[in-house]
C-alpha positions in Angstrom: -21.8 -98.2 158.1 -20.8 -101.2 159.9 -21.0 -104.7 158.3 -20.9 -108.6 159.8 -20.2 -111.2 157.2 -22.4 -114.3 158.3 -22.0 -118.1 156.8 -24.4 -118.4 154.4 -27.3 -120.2 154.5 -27.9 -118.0 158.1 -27.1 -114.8 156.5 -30.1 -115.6 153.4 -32.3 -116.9 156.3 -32.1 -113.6 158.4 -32.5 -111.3 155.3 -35.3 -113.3 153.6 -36.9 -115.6 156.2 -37.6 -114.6 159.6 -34.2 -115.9 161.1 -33.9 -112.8 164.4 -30.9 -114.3 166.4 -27.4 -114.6 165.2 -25.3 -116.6 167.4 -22.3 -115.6 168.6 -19.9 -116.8 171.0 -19.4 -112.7 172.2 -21.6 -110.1 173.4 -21.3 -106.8 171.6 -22.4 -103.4 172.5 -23.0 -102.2 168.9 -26.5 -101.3 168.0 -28.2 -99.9 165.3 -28.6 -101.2 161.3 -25.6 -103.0 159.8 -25.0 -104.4 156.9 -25.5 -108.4 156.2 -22.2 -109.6 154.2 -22.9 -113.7 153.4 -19.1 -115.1 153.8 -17.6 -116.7 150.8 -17.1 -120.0 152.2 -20.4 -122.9 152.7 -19.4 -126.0 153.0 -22.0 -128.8 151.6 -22.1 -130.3 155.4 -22.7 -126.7 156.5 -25.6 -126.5 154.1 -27.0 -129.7 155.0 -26.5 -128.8 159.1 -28.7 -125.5 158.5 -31.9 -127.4 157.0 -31.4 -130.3 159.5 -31.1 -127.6 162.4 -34.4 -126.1 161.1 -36.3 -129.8 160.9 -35.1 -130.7 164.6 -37.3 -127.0 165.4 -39.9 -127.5 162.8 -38.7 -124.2 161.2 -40.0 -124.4 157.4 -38.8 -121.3 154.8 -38.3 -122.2 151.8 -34.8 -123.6 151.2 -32.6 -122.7 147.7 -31.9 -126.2 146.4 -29.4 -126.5 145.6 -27.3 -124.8 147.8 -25.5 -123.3 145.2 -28.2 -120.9 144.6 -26.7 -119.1 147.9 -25.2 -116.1 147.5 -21.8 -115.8 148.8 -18.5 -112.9 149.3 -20.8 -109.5 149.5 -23.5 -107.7 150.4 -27.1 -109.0 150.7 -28.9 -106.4 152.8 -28.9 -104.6 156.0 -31.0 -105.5 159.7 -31.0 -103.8 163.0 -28.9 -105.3 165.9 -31.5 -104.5 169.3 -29.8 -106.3 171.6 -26.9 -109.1 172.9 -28.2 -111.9 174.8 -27.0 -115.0 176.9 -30.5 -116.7 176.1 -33.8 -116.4 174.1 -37.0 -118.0 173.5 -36.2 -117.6 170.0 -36.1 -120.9 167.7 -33.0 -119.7 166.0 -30.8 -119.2 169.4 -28.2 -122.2 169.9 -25.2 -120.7 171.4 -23.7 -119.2 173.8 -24.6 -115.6 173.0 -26.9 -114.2 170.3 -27.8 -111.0 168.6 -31.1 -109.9 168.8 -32.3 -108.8 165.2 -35.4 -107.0 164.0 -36.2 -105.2 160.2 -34.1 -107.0 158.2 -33.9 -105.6 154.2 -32.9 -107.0 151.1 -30.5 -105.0 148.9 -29.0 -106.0 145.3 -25.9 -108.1 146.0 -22.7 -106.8 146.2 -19.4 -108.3 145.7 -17.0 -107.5 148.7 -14.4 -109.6 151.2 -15.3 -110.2 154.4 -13.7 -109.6 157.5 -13.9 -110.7 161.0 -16.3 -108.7 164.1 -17.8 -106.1 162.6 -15.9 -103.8 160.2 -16.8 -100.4 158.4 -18.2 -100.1 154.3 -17.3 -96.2 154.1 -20.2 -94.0 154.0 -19.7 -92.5 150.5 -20.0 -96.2 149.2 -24.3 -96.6 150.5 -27.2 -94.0 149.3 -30.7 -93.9 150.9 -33.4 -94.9 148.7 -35.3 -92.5 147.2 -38.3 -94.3 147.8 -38.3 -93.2 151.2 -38.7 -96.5 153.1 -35.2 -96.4 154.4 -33.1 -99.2 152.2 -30.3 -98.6 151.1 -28.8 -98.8 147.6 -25.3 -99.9 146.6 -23.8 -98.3 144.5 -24.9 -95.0 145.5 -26.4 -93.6 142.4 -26.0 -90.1 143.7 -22.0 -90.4 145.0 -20.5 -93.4 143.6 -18.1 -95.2 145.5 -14.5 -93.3 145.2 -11.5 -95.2 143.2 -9.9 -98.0 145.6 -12.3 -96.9 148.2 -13.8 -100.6 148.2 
């Protein structure tokens, strides 16, 4: 499965808060479900750019305080990419290309490196959810990840 690691606290907001563009300065033709890694690095100014961002649009989730709180260097869930755009009506789009996101999922965090684009988790490393509404697990209970493979 493919994966994008996104600065937190953009990655939390598209997994738990409604955020449906990430902006990119690329278009891609990938499309389909990916996983959401939040990078490692936040800087305190990033942080504080994110809620001030949010105020200027009157965008309102509820923010982790403090910014700690963010998790960071893995795996927070999964969301379907629909569609690369040069503009949207959306609150979220400032740049100069965006992905169009829909469905987004919360998994159990997982600690992994990041990586630049999009880059593959192997297959053998995710399971389905047996509770049948399509979430994935990690580790896969069922086939656990192989030595070294991650």
């Amino acid at each position: 499965m493919k994966a994008l690691s996104i600065r937190q606290p953009w990655a939390w907001l598209i997994i738990s808060h409604g955020k449906d563009i990430e902006n990119r300065t690329w278009h891609t033709k990938f499309r389909g479900r990916f996983l959401v890694h939040a990078a490692a690095g936040m800087t305190r100014r990033e942080f504080l750019s994110a809620f001030d961002f949010m105020a200027q649009r009157g965008i309102k989730p509820p923010f982790p305080v403090p910014p700690d709180n963010l998790l960071r260097g893995g795996i927070i869930g999964s969301v379907e990419l629909v569609d690369s755009v040069d503009r949207s009506e959306s609150p979220w789009f400032m740049s100069e290309k965006g992905f169009v996101l829909r469905d987004p999922k919360p998994m159990p965090f997982v600690p992994m490196k990041g990586r630049l684009g999009f880059f593959d988790v192997p297959d053998d490393a995710l399971c389905t959810c047996p509770s049948g509404d399509g979430s994935l697990r990690w580790p896969c209970p069922v086939h656990p990840p192989i030595e070294g493979k991650l």
